[in-house]
C-alpha positions as CSV (number, residue, x, y, z in Angstrom):
1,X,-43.4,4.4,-138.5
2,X,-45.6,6.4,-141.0
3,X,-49.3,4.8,-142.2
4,X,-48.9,3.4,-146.0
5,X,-50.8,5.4,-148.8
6,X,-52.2,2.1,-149.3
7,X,-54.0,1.6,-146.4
8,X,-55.7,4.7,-146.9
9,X,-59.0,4.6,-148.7
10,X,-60.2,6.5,-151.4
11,X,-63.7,5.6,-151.4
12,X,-66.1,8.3,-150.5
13,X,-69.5,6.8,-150.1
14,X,-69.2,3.8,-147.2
15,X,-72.4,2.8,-148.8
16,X,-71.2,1.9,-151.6
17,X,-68.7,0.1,-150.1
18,X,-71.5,-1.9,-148.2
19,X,-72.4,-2.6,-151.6
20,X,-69.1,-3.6,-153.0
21,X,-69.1,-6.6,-150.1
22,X,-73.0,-7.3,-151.4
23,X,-71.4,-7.2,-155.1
24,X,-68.7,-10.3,-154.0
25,X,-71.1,-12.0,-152.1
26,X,-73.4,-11.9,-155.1
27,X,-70.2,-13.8,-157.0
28,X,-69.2,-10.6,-158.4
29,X,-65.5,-10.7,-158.1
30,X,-63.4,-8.7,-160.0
31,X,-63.1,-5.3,-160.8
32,X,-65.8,-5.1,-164.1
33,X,-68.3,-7.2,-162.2
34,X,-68.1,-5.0,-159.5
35,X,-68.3,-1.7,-161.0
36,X,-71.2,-2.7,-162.8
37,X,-73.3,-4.5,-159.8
38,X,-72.9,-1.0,-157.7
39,X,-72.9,0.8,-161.0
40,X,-69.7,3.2,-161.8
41,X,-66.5,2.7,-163.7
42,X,-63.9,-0.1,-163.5
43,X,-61.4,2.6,-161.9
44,X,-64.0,3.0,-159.0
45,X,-65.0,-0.3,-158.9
46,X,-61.0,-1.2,-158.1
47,X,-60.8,1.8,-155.2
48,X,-64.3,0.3,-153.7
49,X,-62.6,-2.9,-153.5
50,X,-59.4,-1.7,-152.3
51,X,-61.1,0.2,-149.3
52,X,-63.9,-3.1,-148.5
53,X,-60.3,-5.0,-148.4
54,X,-58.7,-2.1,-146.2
55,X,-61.6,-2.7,-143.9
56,X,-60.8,-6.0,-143.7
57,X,-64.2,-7.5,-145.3
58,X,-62.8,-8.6,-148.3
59,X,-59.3,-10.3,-149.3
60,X,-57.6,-10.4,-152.9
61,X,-57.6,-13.9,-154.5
62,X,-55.8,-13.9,-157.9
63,X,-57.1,-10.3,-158.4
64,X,-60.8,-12.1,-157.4
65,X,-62.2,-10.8,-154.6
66,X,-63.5,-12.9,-151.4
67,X,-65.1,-12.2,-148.5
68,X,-63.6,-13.0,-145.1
69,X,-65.4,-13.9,-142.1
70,X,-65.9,-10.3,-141.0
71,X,-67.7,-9.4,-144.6
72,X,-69.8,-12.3,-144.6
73,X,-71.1,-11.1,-140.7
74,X,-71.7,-7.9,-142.6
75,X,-74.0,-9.3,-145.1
76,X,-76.0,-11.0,-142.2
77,X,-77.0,-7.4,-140.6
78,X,-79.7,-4.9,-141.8
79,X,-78.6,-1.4,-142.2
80,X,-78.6,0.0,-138.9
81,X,-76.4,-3.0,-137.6
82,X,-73.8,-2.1,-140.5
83,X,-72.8,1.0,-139.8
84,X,-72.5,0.0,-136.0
85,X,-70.6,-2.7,-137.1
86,X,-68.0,-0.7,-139.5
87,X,-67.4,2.0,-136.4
88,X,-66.2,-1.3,-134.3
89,X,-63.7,-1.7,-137.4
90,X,-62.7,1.6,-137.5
91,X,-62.2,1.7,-134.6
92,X,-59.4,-1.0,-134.2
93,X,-57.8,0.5,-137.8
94,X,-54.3,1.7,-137.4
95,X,-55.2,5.0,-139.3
96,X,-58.5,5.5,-137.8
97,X,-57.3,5.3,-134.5
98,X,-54.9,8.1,-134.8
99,X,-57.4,10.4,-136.2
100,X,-59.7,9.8,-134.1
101,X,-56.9,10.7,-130.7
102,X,-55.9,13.8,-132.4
103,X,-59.0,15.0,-132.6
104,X,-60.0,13.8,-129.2
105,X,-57.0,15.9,-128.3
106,X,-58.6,19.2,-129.2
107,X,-61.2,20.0,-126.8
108,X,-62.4,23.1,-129.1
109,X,-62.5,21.0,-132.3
110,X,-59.8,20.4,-134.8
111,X,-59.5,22.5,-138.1
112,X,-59.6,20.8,-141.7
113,X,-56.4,22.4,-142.4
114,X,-55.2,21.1,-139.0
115,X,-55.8,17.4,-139.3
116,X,-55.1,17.7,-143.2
117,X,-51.7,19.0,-142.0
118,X,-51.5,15.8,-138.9
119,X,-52.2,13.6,-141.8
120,X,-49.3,14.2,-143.7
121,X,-47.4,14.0,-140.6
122,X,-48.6,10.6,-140.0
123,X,-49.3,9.1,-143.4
124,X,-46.4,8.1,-146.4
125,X,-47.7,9.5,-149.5
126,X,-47.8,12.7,-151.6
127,X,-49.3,15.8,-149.9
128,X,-52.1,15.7,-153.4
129,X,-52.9,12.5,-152.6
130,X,-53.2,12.4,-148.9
131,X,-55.7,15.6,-149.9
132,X,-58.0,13.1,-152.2
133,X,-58.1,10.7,-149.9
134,X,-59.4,13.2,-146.9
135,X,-62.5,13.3,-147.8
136,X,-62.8,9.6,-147.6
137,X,-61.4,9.3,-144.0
138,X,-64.0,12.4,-142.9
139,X,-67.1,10.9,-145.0
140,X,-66.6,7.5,-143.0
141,X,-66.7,8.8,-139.3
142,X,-69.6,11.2,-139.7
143,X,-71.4,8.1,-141.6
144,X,-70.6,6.1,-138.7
145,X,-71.1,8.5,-136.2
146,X,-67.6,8.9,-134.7
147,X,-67.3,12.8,-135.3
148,X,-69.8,15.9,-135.8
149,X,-68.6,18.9,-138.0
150,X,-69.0,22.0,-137.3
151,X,-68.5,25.2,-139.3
152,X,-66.5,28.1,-137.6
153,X,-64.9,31.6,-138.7
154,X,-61.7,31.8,-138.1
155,X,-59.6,35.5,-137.8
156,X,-60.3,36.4,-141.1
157,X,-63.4,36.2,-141.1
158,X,-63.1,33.3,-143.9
159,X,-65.2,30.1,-142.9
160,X,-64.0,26.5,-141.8
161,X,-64.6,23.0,-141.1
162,X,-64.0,21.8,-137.5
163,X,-64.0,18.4,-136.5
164,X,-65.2,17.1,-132.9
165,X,-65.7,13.5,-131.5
166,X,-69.5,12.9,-131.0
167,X,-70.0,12.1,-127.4
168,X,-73.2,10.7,-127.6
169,X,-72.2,7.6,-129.7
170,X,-68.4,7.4,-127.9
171,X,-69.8,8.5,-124.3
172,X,-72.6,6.1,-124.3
173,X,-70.8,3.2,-126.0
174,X,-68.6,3.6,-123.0
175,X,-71.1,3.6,-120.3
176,X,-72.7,0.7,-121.8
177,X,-69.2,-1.8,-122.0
178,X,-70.2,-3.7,-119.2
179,X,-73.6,-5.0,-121.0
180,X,-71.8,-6.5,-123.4
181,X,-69.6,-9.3,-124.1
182,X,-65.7,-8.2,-125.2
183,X,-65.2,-9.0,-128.7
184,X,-62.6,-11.9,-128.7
185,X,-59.9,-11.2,-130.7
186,X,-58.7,-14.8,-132.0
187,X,-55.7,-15.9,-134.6
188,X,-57.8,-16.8,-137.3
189,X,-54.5,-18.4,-138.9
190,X,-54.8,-20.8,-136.2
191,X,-53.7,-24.1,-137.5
192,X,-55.8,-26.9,-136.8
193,X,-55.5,-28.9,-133.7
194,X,-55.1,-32.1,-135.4
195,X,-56.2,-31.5,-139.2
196,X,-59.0,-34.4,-139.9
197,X,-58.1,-37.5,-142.6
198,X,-59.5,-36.0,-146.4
199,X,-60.2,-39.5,-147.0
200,X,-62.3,-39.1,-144.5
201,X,-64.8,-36.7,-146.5
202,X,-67.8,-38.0,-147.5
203,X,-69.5,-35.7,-150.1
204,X,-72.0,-36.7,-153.3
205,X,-72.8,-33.9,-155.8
206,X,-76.2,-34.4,-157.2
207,X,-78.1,-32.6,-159.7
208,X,-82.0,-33.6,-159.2
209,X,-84.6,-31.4,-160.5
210,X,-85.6,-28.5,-158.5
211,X,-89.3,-30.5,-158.2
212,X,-87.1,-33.1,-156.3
213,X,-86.0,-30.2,-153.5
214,X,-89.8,-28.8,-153.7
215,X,-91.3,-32.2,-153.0
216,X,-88.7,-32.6,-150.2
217,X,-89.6,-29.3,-148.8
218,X,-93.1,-30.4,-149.0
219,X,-92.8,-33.7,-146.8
220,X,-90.8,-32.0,-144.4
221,X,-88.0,-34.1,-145.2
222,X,-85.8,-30.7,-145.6
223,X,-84.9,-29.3,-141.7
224,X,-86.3,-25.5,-142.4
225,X,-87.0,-25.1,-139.1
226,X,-83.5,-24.2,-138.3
227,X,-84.2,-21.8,-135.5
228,X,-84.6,-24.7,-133.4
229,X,-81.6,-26.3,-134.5
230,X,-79.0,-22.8,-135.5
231,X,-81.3,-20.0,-134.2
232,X,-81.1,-19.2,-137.1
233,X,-84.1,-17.5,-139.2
234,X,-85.4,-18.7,-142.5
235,X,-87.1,-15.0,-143.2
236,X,-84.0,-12.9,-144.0
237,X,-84.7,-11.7,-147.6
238,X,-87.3,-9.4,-148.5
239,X,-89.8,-10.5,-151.2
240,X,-88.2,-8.4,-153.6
241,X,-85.2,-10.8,-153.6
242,X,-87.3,-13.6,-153.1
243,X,-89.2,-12.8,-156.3
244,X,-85.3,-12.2,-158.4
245,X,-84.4,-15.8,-157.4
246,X,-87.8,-17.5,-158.8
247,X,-87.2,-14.9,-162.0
248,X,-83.6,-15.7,-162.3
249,X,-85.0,-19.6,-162.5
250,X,-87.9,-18.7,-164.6
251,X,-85.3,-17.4,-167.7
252,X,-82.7,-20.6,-166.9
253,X,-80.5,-18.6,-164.7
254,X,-78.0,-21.2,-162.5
255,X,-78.2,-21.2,-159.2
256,X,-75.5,-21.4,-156.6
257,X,-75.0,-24.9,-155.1
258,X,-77.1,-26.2,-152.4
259,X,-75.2,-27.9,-149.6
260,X,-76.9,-30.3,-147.4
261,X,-75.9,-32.4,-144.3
262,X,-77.9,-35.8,-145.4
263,X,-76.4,-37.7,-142.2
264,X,-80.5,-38.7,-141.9
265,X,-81.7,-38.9,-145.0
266,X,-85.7,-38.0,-144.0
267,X,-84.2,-35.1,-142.0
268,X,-81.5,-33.0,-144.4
269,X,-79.9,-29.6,-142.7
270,X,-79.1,-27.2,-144.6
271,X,-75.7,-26.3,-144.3
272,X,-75.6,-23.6,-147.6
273,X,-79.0,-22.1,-149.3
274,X,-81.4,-21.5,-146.8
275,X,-82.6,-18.4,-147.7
276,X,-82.8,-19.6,-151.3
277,X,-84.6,-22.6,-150.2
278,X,-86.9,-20.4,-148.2
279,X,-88.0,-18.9,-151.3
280,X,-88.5,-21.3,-153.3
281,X,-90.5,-22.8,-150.3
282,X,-92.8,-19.1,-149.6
283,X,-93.6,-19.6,-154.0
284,X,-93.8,-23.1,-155.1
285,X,-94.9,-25.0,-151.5
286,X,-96.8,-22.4,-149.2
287,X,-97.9,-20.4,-151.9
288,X,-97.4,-16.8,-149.9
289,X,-95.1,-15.3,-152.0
290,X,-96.4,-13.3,-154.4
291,X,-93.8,-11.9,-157.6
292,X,-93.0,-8.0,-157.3
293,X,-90.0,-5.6,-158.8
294,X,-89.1,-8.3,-161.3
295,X,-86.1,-6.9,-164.0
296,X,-87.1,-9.5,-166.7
297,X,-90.3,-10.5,-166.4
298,X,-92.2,-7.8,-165.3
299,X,-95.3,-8.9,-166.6
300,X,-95.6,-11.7,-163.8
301,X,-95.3,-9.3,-160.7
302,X,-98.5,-9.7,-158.9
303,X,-98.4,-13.6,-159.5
304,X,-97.9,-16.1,-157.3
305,X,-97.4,-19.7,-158.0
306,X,-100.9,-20.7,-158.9
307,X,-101.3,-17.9,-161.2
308,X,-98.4,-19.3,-163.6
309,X,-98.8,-20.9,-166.8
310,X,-98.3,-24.5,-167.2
311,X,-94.9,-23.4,-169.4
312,X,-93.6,-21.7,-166.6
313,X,-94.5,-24.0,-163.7
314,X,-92.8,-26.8,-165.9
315,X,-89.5,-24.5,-166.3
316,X,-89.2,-24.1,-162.3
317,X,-90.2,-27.7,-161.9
318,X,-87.6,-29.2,-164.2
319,X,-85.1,-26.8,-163.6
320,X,-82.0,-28.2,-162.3
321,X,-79.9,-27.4,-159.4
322,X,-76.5,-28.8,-158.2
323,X,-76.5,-30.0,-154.5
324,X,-74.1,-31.7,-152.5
325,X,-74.8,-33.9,-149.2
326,X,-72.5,-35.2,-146.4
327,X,-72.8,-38.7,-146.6
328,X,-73.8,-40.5,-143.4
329,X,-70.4,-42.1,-141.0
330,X,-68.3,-38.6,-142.0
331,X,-66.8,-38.0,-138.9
332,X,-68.0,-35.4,-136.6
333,X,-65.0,-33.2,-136.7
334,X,-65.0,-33.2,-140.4
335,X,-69.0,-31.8,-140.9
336,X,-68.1,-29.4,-138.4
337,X,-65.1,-27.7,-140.5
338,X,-67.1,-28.5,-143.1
339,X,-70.1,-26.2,-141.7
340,X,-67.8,-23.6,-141.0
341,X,-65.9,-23.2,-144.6
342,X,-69.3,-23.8,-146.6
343,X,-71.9,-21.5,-144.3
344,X,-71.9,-18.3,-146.1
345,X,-75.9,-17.7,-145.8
346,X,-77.2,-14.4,-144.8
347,X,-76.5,-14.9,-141.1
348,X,-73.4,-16.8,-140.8
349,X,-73.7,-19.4,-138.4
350,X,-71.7,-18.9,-134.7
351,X,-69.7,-22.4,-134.0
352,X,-71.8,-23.0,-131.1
353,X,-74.9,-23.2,-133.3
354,X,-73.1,-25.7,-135.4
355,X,-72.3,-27.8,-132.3
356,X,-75.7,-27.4,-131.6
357,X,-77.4,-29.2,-134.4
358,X,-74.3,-31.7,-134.3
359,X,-75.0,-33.1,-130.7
360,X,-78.5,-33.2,-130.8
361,X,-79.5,-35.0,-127.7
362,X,-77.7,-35.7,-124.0
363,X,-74.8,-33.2,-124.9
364,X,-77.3,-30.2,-126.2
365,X,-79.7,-30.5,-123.6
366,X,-77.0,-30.8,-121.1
367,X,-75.4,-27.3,-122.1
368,X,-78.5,-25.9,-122.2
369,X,-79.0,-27.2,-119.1
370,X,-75.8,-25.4,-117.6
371,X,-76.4,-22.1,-119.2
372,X,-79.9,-21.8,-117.5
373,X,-78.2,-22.2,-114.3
374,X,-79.3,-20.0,-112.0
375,X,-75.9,-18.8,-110.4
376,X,-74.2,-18.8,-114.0
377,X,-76.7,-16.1,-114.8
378,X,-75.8,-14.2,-111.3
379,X,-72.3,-14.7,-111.9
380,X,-72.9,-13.1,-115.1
381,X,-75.5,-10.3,-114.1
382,X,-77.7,-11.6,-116.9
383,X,-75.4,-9.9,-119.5
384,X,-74.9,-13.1,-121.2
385,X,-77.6,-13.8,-123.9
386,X,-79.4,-16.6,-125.1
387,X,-79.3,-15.0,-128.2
388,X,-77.1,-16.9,-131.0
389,X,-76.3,-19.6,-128.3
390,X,-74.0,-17.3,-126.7
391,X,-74.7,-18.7,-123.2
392,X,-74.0,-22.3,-124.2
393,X,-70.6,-21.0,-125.8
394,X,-69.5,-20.0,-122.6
395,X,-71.1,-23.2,-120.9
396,X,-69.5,-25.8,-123.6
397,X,-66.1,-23.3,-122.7
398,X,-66.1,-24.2,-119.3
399,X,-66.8,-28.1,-119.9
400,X,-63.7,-28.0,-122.6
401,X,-61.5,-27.3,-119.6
402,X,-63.1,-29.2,-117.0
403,X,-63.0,-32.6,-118.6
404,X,-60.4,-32.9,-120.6
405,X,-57.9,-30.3,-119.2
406,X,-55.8,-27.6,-120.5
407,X,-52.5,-30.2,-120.8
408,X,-54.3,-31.8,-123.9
409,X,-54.8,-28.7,-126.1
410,X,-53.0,-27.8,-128.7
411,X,-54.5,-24.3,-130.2
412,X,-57.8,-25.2,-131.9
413,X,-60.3,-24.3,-129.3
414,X,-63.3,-24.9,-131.6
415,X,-62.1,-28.4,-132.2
416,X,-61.6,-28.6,-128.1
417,X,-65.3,-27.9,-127.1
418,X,-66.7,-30.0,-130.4
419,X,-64.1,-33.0,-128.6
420,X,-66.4,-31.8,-125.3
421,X,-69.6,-32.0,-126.4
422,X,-68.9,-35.1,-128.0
423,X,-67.4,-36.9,-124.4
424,X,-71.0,-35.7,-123.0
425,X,-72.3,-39.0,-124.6
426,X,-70.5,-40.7,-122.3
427,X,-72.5,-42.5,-120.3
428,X,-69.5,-43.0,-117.6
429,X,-70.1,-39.3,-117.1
430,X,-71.8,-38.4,-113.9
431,X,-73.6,-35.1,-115.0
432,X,-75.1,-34.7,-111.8
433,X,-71.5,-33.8,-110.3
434,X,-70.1,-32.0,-113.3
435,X,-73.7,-29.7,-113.2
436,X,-72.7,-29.4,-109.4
437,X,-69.3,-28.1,-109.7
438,X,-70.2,-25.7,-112.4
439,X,-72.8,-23.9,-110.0
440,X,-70.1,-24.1,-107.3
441,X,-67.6,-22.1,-109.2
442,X,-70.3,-19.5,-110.5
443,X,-71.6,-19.1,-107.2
444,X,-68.1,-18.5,-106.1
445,X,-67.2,-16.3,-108.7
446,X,-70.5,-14.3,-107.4
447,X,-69.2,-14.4,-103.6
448,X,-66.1,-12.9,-104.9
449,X,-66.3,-10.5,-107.1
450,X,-70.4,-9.8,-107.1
451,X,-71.2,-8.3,-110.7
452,X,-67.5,-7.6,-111.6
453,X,-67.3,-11.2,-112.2
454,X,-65.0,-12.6,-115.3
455,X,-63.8,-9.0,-116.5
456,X,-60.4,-7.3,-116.7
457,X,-60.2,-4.9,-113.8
458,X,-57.1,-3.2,-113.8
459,X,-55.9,-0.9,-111.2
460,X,-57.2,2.2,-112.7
461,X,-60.2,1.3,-114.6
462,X,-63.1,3.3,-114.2
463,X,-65.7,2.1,-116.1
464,X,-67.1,-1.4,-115.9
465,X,-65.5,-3.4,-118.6
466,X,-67.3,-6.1,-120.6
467,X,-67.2,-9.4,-119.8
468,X,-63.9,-11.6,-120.7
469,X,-64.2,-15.1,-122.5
470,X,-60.7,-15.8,-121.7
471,X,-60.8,-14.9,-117.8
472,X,-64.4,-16.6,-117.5
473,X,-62.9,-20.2,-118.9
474,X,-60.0,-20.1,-116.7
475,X,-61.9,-18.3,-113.7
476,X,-64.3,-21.3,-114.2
477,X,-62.8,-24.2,-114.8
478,X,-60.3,-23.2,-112.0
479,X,-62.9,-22.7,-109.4
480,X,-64.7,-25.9,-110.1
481,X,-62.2,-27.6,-108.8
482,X,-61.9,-26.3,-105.3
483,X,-63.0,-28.5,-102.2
484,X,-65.7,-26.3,-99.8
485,X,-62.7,-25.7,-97.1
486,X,-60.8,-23.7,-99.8
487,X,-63.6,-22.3,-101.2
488,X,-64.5,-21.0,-97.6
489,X,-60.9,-19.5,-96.8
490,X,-60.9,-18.0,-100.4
491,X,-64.4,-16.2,-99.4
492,X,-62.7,-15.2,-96.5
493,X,-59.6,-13.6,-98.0
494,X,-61.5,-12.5,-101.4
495,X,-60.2,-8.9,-101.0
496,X,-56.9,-10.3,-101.2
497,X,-57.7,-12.8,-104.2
498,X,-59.5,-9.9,-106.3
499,X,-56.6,-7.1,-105.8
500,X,-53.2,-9.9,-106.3
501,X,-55.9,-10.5,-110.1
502,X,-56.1,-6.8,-110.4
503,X,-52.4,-6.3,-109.7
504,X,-51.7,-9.1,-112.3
505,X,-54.0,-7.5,-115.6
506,X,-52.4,-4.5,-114.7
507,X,-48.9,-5.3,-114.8
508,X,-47.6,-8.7,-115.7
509,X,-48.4,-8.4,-119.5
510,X,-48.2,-11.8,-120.7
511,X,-51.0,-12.2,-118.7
512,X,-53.2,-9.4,-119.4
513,X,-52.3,-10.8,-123.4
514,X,-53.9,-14.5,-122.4
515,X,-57.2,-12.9,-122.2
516,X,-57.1,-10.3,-124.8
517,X,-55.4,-11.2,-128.4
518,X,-55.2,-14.4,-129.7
519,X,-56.9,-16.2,-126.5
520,X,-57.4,-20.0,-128.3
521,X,-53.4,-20.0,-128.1
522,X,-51.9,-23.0,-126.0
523,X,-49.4,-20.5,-124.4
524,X,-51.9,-18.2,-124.2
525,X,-54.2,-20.8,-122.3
526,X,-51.7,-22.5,-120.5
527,X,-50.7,-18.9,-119.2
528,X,-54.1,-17.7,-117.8
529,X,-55.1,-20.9,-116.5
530,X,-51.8,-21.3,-114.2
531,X,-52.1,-17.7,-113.6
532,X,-55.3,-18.0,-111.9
533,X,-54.2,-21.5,-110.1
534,X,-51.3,-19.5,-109.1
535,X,-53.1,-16.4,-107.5
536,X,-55.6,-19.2,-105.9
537,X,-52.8,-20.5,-103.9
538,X,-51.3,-17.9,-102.9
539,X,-54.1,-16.5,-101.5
540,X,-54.7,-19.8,-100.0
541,X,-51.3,-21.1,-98.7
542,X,-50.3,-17.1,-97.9
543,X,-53.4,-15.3,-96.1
């Protein structure tokens, strides 16, 4: 089946798309706001759009634009970390992919004529506009790196482009899989588990003055030390954005709604406006900020807070700002669905960081606990980071499974581990023995497999792959259960274990599907975790 015309982009500059994604972000969401926040015409400003939607960082809403989760991760990154991140997309684009084969293909380089020629081969459109769009499609893998281009003469002495994949970026990416965690690739359609009551949501909207946030930022009654809590830094904007927010309040600009979880009410986290808060905190409170690049105002850059009149200080004092707070007794569940719609800050919040600052206490310092165990990091030759929580995530995965079982779920894994961390307060709970049997099975998985631990190995792989989420929670969980006399015989017949699990990635494919698309699945969990149960008994009951 040929490629749609519409799913090729026409959008030459992938900077510019960057900055069609900053535009919606920004609340610039239809075609007129857009052209005019990146600056060109209405016509571009819809083929921009098109392309960021194409790329999957946007979606269509009533001819507004959104961002999805993917385009609100690439507002969180500086620039480097943007392109890196678009190659990853174009990498897994239906069109992109081709390309990027047939080029592979051609060891001496492929010709522009050549791939213009493979393109209408592959694409359904009109030969004059499959020719406008190519200069999108090249412009967008030698901005990300994917190909180099050379120039060659050809027979007639007349000169060409030739196209070639750049090994540096593709070789070492390759090399350097089994650093990394594989990207999980989840239904994002996912319905929830059990959706939580409405009834249950507990929300006030507020407008105070912004001298009412200022004074709470002041007595530390607002939570900006949120690395502690979300790793997640206050810092993100540079002062020239700091210094547009306190101008765009300075000539009555509105603000976008703060969004506050008030569930202590000396101790508000900030769930939505951090960075905006942050500002308003480095001007008005600590007094560091000082006003530069205004649009408006220009005769206050220089200035910090002290330096303003008493006119001005009153406008920014008496300004007001439209907040909203989760009201103490709102269910757990429902503040963590409500994090995850609301958080659109600069750095999007991971769900683990939101469990995190939910289940402060015994369950937090329990999963930190686990992911500084010593044969967790062997098991996982270190590769797992800290970073973002991404440790604990793997740690809370494991518990989710090991205490309340795989015959309870029902396809909402991030409601599954919240439901774990939540049990950890269960003072019933011998930690002591569930700590125990989560080193047993990582020093297992170590005895077995070494650093290969947790990833897909198939039969011919040749490089070491990254490490699997999916394989890790049913590797895990499975393991943990295991009483020393089958853990001994499995030791003893691990060659056997570790080929019948090669044999199985390789060539029972609703398998190898459990741990790579749409892993939160029930079938798709039920299916790994009797897999591996499975392939433990035979080896056990067989050998």
């Amino acid at each position: 089946m040929k490629i749609s015309i519409t799913q090729v982009p026409q959008a030459d500059e992938l900077s510019r798309v960057i900055k069609t994604v900053e535009a919606v972000y920004n609340d610039n969401n239809t075609f007129k706001k857009i052209a005019n926040y990146v600056g060109f015409t209405e016509r571009q400003g819809r083929y921009y759009r098109l392309a960021a939607i194409i790329l999957g960082l946007l979606e269509n809403d009533h001819n507004n634009a959104i961002l999805t989760h993917q385009g609100r991760q690439l507002i969180g990154l500086d620039s480097t970390d943007q392109i890196t991140f678009i190659r990853h997309i174009l990498r897994k684009n239906a069109l992109f992919i081709q390309v990027l084969s047939e080029i592979e293909n051609k060891s001496n380089g492929i010709s522009k004529s050549e791939l213009l020629q493979y393109l209408f081969n592959i694409v359904d459109g009109a030969e004059e506009t499959i020719k406008r769009r190519f200069n999108t499609i090249i412009n967008w893998l030698v901005d990300t790196n994917l190909i180099l281009i050379r120039t060659k003469s050809t027979e007639n002495t007349s000169e060409e482009n030739y196209y070639f994949i750049n090994l540096d970026i593709n070789g070492n990416e390759s090399e350097n899989e089994s650093e990394k965690v594989e990207i999980e690739e989840v239904d994002e359609n996912s319905v929830l588990e059990k959706p939580f009551d409405p009834t249950k949501i507990n929300i006030e909207t507020k407008t105070p003055s912004l001298d009412t946030l200022i004074s709470r930022i002041s007595e530390k009654e607002i939570q900006m030390n949120t690395e502690s809590y979300f790793q997640r830094s206050s810092d993100l904007w540079s002062d020239e954005k700091q210094s547009r927010l306190i101008e765009s309040i300075l000539i009555r600009f509105p603000l976008p709604a703060f969004f506050f979880d008030a569930s202590d009410d000396n101790n508000w986290l900030v769930v939505d406006g951090l960075q905006r808060l942050s500002s308003i905190r480095n001007f008005c409170v600590d007094k560091s900020l000082k006003l530069s690049n205004l649009e408006f105002l220009p005769q206050l850059n220089g200035l910090g807070y002290s330096d303003l009149s008493g006119d001005l200080k009153r406008i920014l004092k008496e300004s007001q700002v439209v907040i909203y707070k989760i009201m103490p007794g709102t269910p757990v569940d429902v503040k963590f669905n409500i994090f995850k719609r609301i958080n659109t800050g600069g750095l999007v919040l991971e769900p683990q960081e939101i469990r995190h600052a939910l289940f402060q206490g015994r369950p937090a310092d329990f999963v930190k606990k686990l992911a500084n165990d010593k044969y967790f990091k062997l098991a996982t030759d270190n590769k797992i980071k800290s970073h973002r929580m991404q440790d604990r995530d793997f740690a809370t995965r494991f518990l989710c499974f090991y205490l309340l079982g795989i015959e309870n779920y029902n396809s909402d894994l991030d409601t599954y581990m919240s439901k774990a961390m939540a049990k950890l307060n269960d003072k019933s709970l011998d930690l002591n023995l569930i700590e125990k049997d989560f080193s047993k099975s990582m020093q297992l998985s170590y005895d077995i497999f070494g650093h290969n631990s947790f990833r897909k190995i198939l039969e011919e792989t040749k490089r070491t792959p990254p490490i699997n989420k999916a394989l890790f929670d049913a590797i895990s969980t499975q393991f943990s259960f295991l009483d020393d006399n089958s853990i001994l015989q499995l030791k003893s017949n691990k060659n056997i274990f570790v080929n019948t699990l090669r044999t199985a990635l390789t060539y029972d494919t609703d398998f190898f599907e459990s741990v790579s698309s749409s892993t939160g699945a029930k079938n798709n969990v039920m299916k790994r975790h009797s897999e591996i149960r499975n392939i433990i008994n035979n080896t056990l009951y067989n050998s």
